[in-house]
C-alpha positions as CSV (number, residue, x, y, z in Angstrom):
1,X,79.5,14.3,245.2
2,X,81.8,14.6,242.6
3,X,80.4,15.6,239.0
4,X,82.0,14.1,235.6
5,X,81.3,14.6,232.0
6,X,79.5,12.4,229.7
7,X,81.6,10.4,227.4
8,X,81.0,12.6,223.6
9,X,79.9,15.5,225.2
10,X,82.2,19.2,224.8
11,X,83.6,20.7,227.1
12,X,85.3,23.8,227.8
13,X,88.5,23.6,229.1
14,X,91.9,25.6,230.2
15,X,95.0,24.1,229.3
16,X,97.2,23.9,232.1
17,X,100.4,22.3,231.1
18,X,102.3,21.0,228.0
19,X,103.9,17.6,228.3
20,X,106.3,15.6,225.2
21,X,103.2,13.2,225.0
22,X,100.1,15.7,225.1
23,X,98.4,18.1,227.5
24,X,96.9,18.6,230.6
25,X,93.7,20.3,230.7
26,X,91.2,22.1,233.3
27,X,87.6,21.2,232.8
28,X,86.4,24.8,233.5
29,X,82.8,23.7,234.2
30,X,83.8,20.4,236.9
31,X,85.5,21.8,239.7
32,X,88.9,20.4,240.1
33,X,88.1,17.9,237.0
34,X,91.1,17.9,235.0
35,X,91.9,15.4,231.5
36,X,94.8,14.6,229.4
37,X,94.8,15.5,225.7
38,X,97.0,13.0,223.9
39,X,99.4,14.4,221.2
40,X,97.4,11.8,219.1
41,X,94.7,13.7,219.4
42,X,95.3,17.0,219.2
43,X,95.1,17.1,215.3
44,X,94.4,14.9,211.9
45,X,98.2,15.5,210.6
46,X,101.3,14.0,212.1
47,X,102.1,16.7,215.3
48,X,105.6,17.9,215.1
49,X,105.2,20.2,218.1
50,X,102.5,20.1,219.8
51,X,102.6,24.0,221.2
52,X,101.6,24.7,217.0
53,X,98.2,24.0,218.1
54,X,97.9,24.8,221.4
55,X,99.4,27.0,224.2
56,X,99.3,26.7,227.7
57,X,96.5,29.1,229.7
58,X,94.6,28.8,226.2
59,X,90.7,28.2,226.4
60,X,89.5,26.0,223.9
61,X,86.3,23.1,223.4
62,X,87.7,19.4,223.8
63,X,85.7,16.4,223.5
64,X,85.4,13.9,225.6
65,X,86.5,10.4,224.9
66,X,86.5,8.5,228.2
67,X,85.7,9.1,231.7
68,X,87.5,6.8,234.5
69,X,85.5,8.0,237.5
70,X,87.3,5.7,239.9
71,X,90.8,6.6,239.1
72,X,89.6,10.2,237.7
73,X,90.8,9.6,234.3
74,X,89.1,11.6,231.7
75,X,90.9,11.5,227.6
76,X,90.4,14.5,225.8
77,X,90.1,15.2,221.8
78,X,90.9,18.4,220.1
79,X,91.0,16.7,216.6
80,X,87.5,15.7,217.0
81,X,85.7,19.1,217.3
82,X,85.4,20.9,214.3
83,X,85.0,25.1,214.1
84,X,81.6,25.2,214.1
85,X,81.4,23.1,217.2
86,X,84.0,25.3,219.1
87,X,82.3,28.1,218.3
88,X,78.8,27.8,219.3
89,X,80.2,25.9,222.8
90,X,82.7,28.7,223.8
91,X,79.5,31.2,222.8
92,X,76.8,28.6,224.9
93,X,80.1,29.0,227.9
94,X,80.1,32.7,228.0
95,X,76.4,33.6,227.9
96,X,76.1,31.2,230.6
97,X,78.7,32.8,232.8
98,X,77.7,35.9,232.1
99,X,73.9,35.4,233.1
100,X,75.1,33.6,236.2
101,X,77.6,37.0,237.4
102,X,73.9,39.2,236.2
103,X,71.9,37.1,238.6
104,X,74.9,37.6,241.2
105,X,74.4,41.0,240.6
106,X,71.0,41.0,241.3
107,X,71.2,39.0,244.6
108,X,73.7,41.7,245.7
109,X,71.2,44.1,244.9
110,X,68.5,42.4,247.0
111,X,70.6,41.7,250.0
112,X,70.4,37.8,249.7
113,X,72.5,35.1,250.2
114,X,70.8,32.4,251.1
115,X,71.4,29.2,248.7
116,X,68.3,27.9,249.0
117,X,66.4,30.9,248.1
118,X,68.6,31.3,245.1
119,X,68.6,28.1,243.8
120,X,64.7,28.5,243.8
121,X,64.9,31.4,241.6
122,X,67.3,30.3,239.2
123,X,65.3,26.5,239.2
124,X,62.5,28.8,238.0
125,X,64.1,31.1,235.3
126,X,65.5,28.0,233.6
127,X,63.0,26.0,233.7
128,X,61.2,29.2,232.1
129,X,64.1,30.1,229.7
130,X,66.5,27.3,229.9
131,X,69.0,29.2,231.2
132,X,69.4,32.3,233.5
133,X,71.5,34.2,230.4
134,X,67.7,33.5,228.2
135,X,65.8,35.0,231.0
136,X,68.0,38.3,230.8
137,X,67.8,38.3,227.3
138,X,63.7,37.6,227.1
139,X,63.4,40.0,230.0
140,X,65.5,42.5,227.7
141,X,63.0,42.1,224.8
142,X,59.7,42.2,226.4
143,X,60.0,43.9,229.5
144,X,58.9,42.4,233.1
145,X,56.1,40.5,231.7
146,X,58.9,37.7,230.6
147,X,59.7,37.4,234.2
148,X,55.8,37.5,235.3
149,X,55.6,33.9,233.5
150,X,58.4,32.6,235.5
151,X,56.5,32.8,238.1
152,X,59.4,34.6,240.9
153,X,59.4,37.0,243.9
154,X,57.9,40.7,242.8
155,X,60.8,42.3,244.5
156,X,63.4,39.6,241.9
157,X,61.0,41.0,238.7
158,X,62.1,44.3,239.6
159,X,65.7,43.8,240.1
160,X,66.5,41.8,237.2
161,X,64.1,43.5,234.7
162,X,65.8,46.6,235.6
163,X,70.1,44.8,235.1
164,X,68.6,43.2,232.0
165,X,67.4,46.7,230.5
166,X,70.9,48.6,231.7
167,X,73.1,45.4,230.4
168,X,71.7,43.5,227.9
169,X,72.1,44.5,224.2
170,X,70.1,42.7,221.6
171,X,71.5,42.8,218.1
172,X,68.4,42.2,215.3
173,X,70.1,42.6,211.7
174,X,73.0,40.7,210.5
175,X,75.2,41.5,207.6
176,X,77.8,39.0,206.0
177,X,80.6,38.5,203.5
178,X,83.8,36.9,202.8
179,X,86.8,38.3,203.0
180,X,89.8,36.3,200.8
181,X,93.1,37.1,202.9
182,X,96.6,36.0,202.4
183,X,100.3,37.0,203.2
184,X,102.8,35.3,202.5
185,X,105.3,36.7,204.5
186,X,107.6,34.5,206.7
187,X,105.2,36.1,209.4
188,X,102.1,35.4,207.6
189,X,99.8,33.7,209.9
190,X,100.4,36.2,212.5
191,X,99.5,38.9,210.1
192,X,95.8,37.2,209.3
193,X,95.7,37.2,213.4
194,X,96.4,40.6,214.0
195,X,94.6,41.7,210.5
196,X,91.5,39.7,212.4
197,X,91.8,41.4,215.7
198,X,92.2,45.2,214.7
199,X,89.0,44.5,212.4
200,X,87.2,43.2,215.8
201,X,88.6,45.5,218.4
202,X,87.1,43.3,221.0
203,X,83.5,44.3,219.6
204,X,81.2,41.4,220.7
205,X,78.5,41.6,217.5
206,X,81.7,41.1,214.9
207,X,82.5,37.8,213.9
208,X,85.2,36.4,211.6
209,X,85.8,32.5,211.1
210,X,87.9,30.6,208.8
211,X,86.0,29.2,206.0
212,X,88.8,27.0,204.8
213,X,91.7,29.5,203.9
214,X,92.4,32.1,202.0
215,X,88.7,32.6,203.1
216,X,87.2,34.1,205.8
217,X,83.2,34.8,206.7
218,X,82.5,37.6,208.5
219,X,79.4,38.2,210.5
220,X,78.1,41.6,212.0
221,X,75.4,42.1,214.4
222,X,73.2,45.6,214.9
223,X,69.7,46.8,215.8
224,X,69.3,47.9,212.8
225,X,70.8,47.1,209.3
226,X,72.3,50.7,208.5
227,X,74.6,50.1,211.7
228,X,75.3,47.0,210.7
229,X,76.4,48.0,207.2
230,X,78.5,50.5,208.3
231,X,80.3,48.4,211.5
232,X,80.9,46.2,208.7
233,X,82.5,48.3,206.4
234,X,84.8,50.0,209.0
235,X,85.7,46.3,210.0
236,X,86.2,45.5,206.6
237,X,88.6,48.7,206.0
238,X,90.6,47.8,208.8
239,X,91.1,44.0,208.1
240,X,92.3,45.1,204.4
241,X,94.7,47.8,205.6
242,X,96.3,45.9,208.4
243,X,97.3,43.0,205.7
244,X,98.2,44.9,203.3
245,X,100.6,46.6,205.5
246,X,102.1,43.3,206.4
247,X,103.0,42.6,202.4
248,X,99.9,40.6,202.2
249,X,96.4,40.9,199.9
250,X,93.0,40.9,200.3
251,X,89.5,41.7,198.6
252,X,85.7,41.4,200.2
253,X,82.7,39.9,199.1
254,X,79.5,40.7,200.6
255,X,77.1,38.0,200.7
């Protein structure tokens, strides 16, 4: 049985190939399930080239505007999914990948491979949790008796308590500001990039998202709000530095 999105609903998709009159998208999360984004909707301006917005082997959050299940048609929108909404679906995508490679990891552990038995488990942690990523997290908070109410194997308490204790990290404070960024520079956007990533460096519990430019908000995550003030600050720095070495300028707010 063949499995197809719902007409309005997001999806998280790979971008596979680059054609005069759109792209050709992977839906990451239906198999072999792939859509066309039409160049008329890839943005709310007149598109003189369409790789400006999007580049092949990119991951991005699409909507869905029609399915065909018959002839396996499904239209895509990138136009039609603002920031916020990209955000919090690409964030939704990776917890849930990343709780379904944990419970992998535990099944290893336990020796088992049988689909039934797993399916069984999992049916129970997200019907518990709604997902298996909220039962690693829960389980990280408040120990095994999280998994005690889902009511699974002793031996899959043990296992899982102990990958969500060695893997899971749960931030508790957040700090935010704005930081106002621009450079003007013939190579300006790519400066704000590279500005954005130093200040990141791949950290997890740092956040920046456009605002509506020059601004930016920036969001960091600790256990505590000391840490959090200073991974902010650091982050901060670096953002600053990097554009102003590009000919740029930039100041922070905190909020």
């Amino acid at each position: 049985m063949e499995w197809f999105p719902q007409i309005g609903e997001l999806v998280v998709v790979t971008i596979t190939r680059i054609v005069p009159y759109g792209a050709y998208a992977a839906l990451d999360e239906y198999g072999d399930a792939e859509g066309l984004l039409h160049i008329s909707e890839v943005s709310t301006r007149w598109v003189r080239n369409i790789r400006n917005h999007i580049r092949e082997n990119q991951k991005t959050v699409l909507k869905v505007l029609r399915v065909d299940e018959q002839k396996k048609h499904i239209n895509l929108s990138l136009r039609r999914v603002n920031e916020r909404e990209k955000r919090e679906r690409l964030l939704l995508w990776k917890r849930d990948r990343r709780g379904r490679r944990l419970f992998g990891m535990a099944a290893e552990k336990l020796g088992i491979d049988d689909l039934e038995v797993l399916g069984n488990v999992e049916r129970l942690l997200e019907k518990r949790f709604g997902s298996l990523y909220a039962s690693f997290e829960n389980t990280a908070r408040k120990g095994k008796k999280a998994l005690n109410s889902a009511k699974i194997p002793s031996n899959w308490v043990e296992i899982l308590s102990g990958i969500a204790k060695s893997r899971i990290r749960i931030p508790e404070k957040k700090v935010i500001g704005v930081l106002e960024m621009t450079c003007h520079q013939p190579n300006g956007v790519e400066a704000l990039r590279t500005a954005f990533k130093k200040a990141k460096n791949n950290n997890p519990d740092i956040g920046i998202y456009t605002t509506g430019a020059p601004k930016y908000r920036i969001e960091v995550s600790a256990t505590n709000y000391k840490s959090a003030e200073q991974l902010l600050e650091k982050a901060v720095r670096v953002a600053l530095k990097a554009i102003e070495n590009a000919g740029g300028d930039g100041r922070f707010t905190r909020t």
